[in-house]
DRENFIBA-532855 format. One record per residue (C-alpha): residue number from 0; residue in three letters; x, y, z. Coordinates in nm, 3 decimals, padded with zeros to 5 digits. Example, Ala and Ser with C-alpha at 12.3 -4.5 7.8 and 13.67 -1.06 7.14 Angstrom:
% residues 2
NODE    n  res       c1       c2       c3
NODE    0  ALA   01.230  -00.450   00.780
NODE    1  SER   01.367  -00.106   00.714
This chain:
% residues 199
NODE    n  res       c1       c2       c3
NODE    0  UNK   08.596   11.146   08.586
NODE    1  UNK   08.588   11.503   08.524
NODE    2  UNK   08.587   11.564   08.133
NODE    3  UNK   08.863   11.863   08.117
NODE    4  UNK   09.160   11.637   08.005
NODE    5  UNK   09.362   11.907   08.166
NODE    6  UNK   09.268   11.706   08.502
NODE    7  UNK   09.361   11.375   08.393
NODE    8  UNK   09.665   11.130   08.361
NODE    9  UNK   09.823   10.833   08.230
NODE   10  UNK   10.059   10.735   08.468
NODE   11  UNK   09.957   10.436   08.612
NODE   12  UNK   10.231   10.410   08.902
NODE   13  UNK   10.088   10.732   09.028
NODE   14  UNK   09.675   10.594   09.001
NODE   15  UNK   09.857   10.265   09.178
NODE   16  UNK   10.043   10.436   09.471
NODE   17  UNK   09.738   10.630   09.519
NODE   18  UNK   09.494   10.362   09.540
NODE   19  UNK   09.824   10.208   09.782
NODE   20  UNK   09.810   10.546   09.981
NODE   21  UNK   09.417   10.619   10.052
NODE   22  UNK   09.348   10.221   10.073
NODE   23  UNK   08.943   10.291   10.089
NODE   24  UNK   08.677   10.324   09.902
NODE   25  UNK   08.324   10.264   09.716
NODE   26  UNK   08.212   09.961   09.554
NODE   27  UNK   07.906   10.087   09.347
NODE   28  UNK   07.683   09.830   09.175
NODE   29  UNK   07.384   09.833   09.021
NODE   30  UNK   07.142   09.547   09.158
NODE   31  UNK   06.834   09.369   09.065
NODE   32  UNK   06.697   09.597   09.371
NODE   33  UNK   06.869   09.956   09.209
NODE   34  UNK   07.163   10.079   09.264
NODE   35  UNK   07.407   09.992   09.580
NODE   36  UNK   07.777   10.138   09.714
NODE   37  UNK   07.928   09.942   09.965
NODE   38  UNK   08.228   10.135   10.170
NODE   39  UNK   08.524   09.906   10.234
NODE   40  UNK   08.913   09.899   10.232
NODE   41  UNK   09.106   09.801   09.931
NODE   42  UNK   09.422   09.647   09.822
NODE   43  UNK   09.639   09.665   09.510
NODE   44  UNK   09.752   09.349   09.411
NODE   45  UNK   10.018   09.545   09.205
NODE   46  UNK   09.933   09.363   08.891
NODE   47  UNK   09.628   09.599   08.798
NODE   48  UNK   09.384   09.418   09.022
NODE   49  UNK   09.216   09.570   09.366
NODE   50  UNK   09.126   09.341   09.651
NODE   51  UNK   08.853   09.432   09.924
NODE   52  UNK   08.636   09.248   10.142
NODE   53  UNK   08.242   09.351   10.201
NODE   54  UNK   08.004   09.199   10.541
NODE   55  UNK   07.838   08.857   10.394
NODE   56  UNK   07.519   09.049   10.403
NODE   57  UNK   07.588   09.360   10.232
NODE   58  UNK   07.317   09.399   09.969
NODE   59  UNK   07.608   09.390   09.727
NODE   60  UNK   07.764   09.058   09.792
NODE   61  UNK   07.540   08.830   09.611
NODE   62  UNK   07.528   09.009   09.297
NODE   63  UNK   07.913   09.048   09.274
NODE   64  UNK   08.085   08.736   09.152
NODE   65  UNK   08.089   08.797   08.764
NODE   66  UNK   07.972   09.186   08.766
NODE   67  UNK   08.151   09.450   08.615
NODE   68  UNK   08.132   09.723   08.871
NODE   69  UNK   08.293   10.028   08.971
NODE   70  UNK   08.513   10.132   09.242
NODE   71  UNK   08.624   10.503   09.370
NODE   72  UNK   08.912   10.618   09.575
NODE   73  UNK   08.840   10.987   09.676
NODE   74  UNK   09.234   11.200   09.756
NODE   75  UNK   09.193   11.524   09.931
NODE   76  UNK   08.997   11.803   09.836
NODE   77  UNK   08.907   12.125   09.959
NODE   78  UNK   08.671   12.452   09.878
NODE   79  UNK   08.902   12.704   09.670
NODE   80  UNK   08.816   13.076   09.745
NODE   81  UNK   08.857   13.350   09.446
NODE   82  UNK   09.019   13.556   09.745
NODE   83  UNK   09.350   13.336   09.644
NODE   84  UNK   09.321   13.454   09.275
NODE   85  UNK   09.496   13.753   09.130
NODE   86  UNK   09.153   13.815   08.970
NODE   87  UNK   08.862   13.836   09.221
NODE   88  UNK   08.604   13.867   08.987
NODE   89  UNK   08.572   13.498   08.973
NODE   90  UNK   08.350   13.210   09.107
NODE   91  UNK   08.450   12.954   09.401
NODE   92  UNK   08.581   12.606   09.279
NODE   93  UNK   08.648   12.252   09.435
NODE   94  UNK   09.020   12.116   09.387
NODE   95  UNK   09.040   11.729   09.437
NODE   96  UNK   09.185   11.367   09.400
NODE   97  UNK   08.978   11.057   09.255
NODE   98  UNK   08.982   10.813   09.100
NODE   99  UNK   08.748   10.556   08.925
NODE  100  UNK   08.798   10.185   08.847
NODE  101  UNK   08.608   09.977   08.626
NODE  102  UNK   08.617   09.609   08.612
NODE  103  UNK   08.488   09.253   08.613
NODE  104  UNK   08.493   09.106   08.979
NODE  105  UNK   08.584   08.753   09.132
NODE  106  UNK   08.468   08.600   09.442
NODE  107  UNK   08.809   08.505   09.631
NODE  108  UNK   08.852   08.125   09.743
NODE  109  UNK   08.886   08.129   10.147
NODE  110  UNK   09.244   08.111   10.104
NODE  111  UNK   09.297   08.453   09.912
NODE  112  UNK   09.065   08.598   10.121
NODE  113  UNK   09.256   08.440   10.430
NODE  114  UNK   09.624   08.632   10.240
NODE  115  UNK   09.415   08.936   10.188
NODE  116  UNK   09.300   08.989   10.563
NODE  117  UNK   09.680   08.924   10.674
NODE  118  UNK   09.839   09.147   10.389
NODE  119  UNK   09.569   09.410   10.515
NODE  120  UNK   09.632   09.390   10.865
NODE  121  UNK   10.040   09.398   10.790
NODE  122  UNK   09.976   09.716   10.564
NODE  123  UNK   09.805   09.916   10.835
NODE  124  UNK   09.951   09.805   11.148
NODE  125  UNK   10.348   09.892   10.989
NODE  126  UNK   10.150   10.245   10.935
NODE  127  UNK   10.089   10.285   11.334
NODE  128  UNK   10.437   10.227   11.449
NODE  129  UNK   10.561   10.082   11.764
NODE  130  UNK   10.440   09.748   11.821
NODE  131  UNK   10.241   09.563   11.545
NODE  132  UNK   09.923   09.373   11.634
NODE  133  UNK   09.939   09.021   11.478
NODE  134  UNK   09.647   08.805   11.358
NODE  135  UNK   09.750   08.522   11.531
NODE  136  UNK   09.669   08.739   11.867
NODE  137  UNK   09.284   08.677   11.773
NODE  138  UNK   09.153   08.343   11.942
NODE  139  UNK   09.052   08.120   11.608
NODE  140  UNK   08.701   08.131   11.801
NODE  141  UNK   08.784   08.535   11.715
NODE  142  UNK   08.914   08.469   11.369
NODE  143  UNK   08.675   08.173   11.232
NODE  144  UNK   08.338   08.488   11.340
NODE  145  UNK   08.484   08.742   11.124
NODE  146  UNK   08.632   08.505   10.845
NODE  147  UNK   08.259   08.336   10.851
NODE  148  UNK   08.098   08.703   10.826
NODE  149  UNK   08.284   08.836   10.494
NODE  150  UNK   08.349   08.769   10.178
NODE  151  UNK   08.635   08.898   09.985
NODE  152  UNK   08.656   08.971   09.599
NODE  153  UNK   08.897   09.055   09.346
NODE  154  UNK   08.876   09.322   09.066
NODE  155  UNK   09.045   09.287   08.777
NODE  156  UNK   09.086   09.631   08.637
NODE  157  UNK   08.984   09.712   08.314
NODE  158  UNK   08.976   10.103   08.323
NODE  159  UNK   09.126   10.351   08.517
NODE  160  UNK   09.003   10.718   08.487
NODE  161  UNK   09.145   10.965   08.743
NODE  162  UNK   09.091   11.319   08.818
NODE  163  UNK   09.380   11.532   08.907
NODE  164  UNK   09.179   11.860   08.953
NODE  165  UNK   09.464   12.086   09.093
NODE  166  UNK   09.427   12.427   08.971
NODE  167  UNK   09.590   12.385   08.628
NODE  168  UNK   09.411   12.659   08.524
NODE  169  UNK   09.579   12.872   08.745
NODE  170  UNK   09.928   13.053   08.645
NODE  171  UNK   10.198   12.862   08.899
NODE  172  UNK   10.208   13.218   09.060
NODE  173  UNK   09.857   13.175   09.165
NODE  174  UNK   09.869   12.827   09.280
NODE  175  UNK   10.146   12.905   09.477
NODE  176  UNK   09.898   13.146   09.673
NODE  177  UNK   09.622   12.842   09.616
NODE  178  UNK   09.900   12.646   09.788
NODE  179  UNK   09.944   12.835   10.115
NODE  180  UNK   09.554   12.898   10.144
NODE  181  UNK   09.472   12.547   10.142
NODE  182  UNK   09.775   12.467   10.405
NODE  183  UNK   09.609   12.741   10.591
NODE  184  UNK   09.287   12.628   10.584
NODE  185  UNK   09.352   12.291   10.683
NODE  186  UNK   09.423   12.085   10.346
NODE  187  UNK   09.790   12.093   10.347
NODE  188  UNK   09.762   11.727   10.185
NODE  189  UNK   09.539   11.887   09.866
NODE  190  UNK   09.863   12.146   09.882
NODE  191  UNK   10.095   11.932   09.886
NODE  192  UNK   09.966   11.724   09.602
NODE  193  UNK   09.954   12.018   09.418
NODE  194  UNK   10.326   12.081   09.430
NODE  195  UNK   10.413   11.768   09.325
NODE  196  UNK   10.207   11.695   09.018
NODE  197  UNK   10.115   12.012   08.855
NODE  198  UNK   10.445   12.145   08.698
């Protein structure tokens, strides 16, 4: 978390929708071996706990049932030139969306892992449009090799610290001209976010 508290919040329906939104991101751990991350995709169970799933021999999985650990969800962010600053005589900065949860972990039974997958699968598919893929189109031959190669896990959250880092420094003039450079540059979603939550 970054420590200006000019790029934080404590809305927690905004940290929720955008752990909803992104739906991926790092497990990190540290091991008897050092320190592990593990990159996998993540559900909110709405009721300030994330759901994800790792391969049954990720170096994480044994050492997760009981751990506190961490887990990021990284937004957009882009490079942010002083050429969009009334100012020039400045230095280059990095605007960008994250955030960081901390909490104790729980090895799912088969059959929360088994709602997981499904609630996963619905999530994502709706995204695509057209014609849904169903689970039940996997042959349980299919379906019993990945269930038997993954284990899934529950955090319960006990911390949430996210960075909004959005140009707040900025006058609203000047992100305004932040604004259309990133659009133009290819980050109209770090733009975008930018309207909407710095006033």
């Amino acid at each position: 978390m970054h420590p200006n508290p000019l790029f934080r919040t404590e809305d927690r329906d905004l940290m929720e929708a955008l752990v909803d939104q992104i739906g991926f991101g790092m497990v990190f751990l540290t091991t008897p071996d050092g320190p592990r991350v593990a990159h996998t995709p993540l559900l909110s169970t709405g009721d300030g706990a994330v759901q994800f799933h790792l391969a049954r021999g990720n170096a994480l999985t044994r050492h997760l049932e009981g751990a506190t650990a961490l887990v990021t969800v990284n937004g957009p962010d882009a490079y942010v030139s002083p050429r969009w600053y009334a100012e020039r005589d400045a230095v280059p900065t990095w605007d960008y969306v994250a955030l960081e949860l901390e909490g104790r972990v729980r090895r799912l039974a088969d059959e929360g892992l088994e709602a997981f997958l499904h609630a996963l699968i619905e999530k994502h598919e709706k995204h695509l449009g057209e014609t849904c893929w169903q689970a039940q189109e996997a042959t349980q031959v299919t379906w019993n090799k990945l269930f038997r190669g993954i284990v899934g896990f529950e955090m319960e959250v006990r911390a949430w610290r996210p960075t909004l880092k959005l140009s707040q420094k900025r006058t609203p003039e000047e992100r305004g001209t932040i604004a259309a450079g990133l659009t133009a540059s290819g980050s109209p979603a770090l733009a975008q976010l930018m309207g909407q939550l710095v006033p």
